[in-house]
N, C-alpha and C positions, 0 to 999 in steps of 0.2 A: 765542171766537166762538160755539158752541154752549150754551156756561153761563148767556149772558145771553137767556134766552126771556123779553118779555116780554107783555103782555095782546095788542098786537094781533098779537103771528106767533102765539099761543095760539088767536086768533080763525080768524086766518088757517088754521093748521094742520086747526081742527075744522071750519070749510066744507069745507076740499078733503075732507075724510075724510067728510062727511057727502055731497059731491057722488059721493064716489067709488063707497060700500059702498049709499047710500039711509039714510033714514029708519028704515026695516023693519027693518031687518037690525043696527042700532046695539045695540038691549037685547041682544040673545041672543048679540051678540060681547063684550060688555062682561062678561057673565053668563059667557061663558065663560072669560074671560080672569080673570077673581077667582076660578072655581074654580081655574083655574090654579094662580095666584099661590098659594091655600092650599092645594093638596095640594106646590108646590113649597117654602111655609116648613115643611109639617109633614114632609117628609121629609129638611128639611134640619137639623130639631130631633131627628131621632128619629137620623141619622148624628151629630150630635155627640153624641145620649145613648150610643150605641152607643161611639164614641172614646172617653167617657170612664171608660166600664165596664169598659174593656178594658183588662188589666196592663200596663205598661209593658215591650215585651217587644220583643227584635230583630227587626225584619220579616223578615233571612234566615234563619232555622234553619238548622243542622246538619241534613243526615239523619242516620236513625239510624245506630246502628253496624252490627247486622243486617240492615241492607238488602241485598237480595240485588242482586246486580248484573245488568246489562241487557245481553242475550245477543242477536246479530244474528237475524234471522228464519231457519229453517231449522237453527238452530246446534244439536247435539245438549247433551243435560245433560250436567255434571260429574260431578254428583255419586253417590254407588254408591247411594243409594233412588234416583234418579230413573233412573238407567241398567236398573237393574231393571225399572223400569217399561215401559220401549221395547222389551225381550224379550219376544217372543210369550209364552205358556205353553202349557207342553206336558204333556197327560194321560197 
């Protein structure tokens, strides 16, 4: 139904668009609409250069093995340097 536009709904379509927007105002939407369109293929050319430069590589990583693990808020440290550290010093 929509596949087949032919000249006169083409006709039809650029009246009402021309009754709608004016005259005036037709260049500088059209002007804008092709910058559009080219900053839209050049950054859809510069994502695929980017895809293809890129190793072929698992999207989920492992974390590492030293990561440290994620300690509630408030949660004091483990560890004996950071336990240290939570001790005032005294002169």
């Amino acid at each position: 139904m929509f596949g087949r536009l032919g000249a006169p709904e083409i006709i039809l379509i650029l009246v009402v668009v021309m009754l709608l927007f004016g005259a005036k105002r037709l260049p500088g939407m059209a002007r804008s609409f092709g910058q559009s369109l080219r900053i839209l293929k050049s950054e859809t050319q510069a994502m695929r250069k980017d895809q293809a430069d890129e190793p072929q590589a698992d999207t989920y990583a492992a974390a590492p093995a030293h990561a440290p693990a994620l300690q509630p808020a408030g949660a004091r440290h483990t560890a004996p340097e950071a336990a240290e550290a939570d001790i005032p010093h005294r002169r």
